[in-house]
C-alpha positions as semicolon CSV with decimal commas, in nm:
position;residue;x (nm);y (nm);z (nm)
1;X;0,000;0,000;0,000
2;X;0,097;0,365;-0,035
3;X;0,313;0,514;0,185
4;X;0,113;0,793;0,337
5;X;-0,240;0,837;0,483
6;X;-0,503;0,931;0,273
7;X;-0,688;1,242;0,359
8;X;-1,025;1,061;0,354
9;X;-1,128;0,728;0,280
10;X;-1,504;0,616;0,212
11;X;-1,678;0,308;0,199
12;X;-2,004;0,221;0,072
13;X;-2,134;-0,116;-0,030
14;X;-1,803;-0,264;-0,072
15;X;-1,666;0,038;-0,307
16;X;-1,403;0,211;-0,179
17;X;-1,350;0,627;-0,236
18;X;-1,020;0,823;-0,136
19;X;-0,999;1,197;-0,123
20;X;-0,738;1,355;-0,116
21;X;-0,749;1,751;0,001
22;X;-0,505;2,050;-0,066
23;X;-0,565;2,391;-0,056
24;X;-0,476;2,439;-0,467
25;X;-0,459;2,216;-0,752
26;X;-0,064;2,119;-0,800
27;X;0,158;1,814;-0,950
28;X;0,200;1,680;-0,620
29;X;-0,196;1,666;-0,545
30;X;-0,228;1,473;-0,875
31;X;0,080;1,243;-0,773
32;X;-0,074;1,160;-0,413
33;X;-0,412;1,086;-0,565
34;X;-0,267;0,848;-0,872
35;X;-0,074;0,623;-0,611
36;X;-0,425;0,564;-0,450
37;X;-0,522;0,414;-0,779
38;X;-0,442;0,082;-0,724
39;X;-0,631;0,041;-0,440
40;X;-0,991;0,258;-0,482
41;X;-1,265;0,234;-0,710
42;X;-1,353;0,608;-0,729
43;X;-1,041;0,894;-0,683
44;X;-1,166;1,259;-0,595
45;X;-0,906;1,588;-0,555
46;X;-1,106;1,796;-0,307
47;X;-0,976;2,193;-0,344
48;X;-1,127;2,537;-0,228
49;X;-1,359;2,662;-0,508
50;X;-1,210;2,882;-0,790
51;X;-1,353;3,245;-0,882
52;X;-1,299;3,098;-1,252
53;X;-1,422;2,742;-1,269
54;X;-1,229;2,671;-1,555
55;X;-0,923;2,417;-1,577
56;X;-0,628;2,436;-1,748
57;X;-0,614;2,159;-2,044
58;X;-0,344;1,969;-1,833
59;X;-0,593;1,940;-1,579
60;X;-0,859;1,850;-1,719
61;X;-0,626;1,559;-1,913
62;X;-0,515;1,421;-1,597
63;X;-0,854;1,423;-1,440
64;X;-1,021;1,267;-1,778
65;X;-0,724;1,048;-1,823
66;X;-0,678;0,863;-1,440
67;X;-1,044;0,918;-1,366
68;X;-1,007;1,126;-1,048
69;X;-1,340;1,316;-1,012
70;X;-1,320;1,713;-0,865
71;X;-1,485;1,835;-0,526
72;X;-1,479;2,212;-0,530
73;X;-1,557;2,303;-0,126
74;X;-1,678;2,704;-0,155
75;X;-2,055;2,835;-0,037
76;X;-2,167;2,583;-0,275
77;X;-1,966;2,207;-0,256
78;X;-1,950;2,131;-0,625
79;X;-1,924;1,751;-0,731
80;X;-1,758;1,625;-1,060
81;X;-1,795;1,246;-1,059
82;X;-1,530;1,029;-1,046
83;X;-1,497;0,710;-1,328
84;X;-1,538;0,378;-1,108
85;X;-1,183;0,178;-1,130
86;X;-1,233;-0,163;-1,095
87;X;-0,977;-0,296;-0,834
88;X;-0,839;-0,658;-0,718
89;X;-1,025;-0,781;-0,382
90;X;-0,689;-0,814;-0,204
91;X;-0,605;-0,449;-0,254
92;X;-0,932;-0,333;-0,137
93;X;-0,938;-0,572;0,192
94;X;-0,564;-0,363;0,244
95;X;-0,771;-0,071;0,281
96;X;-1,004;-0,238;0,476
97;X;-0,812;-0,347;0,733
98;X;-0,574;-0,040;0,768
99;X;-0,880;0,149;0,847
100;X;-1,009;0,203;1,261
101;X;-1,357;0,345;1,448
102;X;-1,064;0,642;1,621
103;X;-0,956;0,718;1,266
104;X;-1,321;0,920;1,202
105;X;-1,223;1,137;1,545
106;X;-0,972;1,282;1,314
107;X;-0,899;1,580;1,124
108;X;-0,888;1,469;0,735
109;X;-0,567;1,593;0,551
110;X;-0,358;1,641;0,879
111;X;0,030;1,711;0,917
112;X;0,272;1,456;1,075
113;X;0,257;1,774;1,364
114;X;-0,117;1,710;1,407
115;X;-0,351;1,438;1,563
116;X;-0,387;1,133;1,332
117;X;-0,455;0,787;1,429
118;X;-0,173;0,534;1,503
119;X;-0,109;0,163;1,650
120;X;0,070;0,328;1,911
121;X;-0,236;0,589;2,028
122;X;-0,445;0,295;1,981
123;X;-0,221;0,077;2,229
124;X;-0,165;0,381;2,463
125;X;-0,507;0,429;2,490
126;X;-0,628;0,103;2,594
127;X;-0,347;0,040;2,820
128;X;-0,468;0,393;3,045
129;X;-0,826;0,285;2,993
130;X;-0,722;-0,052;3,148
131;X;-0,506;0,080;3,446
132;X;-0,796;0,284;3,508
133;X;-1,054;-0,016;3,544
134;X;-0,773;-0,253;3,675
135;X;-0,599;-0,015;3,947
136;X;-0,299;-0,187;4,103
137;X;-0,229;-0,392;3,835
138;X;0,143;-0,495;3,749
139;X;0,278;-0,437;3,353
140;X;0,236;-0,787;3,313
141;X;-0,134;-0,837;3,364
142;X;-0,170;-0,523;3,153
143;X;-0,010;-0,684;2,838
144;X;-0,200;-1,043;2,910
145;X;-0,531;-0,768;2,891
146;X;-0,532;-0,538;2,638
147;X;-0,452;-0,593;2,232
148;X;-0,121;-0,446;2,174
149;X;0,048;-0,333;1,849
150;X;0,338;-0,463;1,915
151;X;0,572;-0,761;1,787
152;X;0,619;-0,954;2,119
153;X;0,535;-0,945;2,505
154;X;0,872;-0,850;2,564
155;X;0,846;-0,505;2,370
156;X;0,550;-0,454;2,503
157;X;0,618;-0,421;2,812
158;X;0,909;-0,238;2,828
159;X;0,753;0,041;2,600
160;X;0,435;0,067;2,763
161;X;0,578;0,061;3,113
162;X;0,851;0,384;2,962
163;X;0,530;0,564;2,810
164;X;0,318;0,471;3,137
165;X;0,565;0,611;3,384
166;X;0,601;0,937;3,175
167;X;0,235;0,984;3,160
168;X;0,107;1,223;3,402
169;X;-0,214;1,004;3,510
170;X;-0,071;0,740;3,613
171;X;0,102;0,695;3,930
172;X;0,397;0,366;3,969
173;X;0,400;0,251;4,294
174;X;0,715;0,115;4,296
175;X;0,762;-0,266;4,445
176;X;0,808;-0,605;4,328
177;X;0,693;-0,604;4,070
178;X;0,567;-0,202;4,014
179;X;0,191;-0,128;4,027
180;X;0,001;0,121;3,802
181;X;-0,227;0,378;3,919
182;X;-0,459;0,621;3,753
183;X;-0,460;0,947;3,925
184;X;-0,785;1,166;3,935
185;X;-0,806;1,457;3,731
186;X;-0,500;1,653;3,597
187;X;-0,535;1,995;3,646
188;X;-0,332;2,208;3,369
189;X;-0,196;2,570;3,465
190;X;-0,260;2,826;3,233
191;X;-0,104;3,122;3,205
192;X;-0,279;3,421;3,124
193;X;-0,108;3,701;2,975
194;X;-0,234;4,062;3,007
């Protein structure tokens, strides 16, 4: 599969749509959106509207050519279909099963700098959910009781434990072996400037 993160992926009745989003019509908008070909039956480039609609004729060859319908997002959303591309069933279930329920809590077209959904949020979330219903419980029954992203129990718990002990709701209690604690509310200062 392609390297990054498509900005937004849709699925209806088995089909599969990506969307890609930029703020202007460029090269590199119509390279992310081609590698997606492979692996979606409909393509759409999703851009602020223009005052004048019009393309330029390389445009409007690379959307006629690949397929890849137009969404132009203004006081009117403007919709120019996309041609369905018929894709192998293995490529598709790769979609599939890259995509998560947390991954619609998410901004679409995100930086590397902003939220986005990963196996490790995924883990660290579960793992604080679970100290939270399970206080007192050692690193060990915490890897036995949650899914984890990673290779083996080993890694596992040495990360998590790291992560856990930086995090600043939960509390080790340090013994043998360490217990985890949530703690109740976090309270952030802010500073108010005048």
């Amino acid at each position: 599969m392609c390297g990054a993160r498509a900005d937004l992926v849709a699925i209806r009745n088995g089909l599969i749509a990506i969307v890609e989003c930029k703020t202007s019509l460029s090269v590199s908008l119509f390279d992310q959106i081609i590698e997606w070909r492979p692996f979606a039956n409909f393509l759409y480039a999703a851009t602020p509207s223009r005052r004048k609609r019009k393309f330029s004729v390389t445009e409007k060859h690379l959307f006629r050519y690949f397929g890849i319908g137009h969404v132009s997002i203004g006081y009117i959303v403007r919709v120019d279909e996309a041609r369905y591309l018929r894709i192998p069933k293995k490529n598709a279930k790769k979609v599939l099963d890259h995509l998560h329920p947390d991954m619609k809590n998410y901004v679409p077209g995100s930086r590397a700098t902003d939220g986005f959904s990963t196996p490790w949020k995924r883990t660290m979330r579960t793992a604080i959910e679970y100290v939270k219903t399970h206080p007192g419980c050692t690193i060990k029954d915490l890897v036995s009781g949650i899914e984890h992203h990673y290779a083996s129990t080993a890694s596992a718990r040495a990360s998590l434990f790291k992560w856990l002990e930086q995090n600043p709701r939960i509390r080790v209690q340090w013994g043998k072996p360490p217990t985890l604690f949530m703690i109740g509310k976090v309270q952030r200062s802010r500073i108010r400037v005048r």
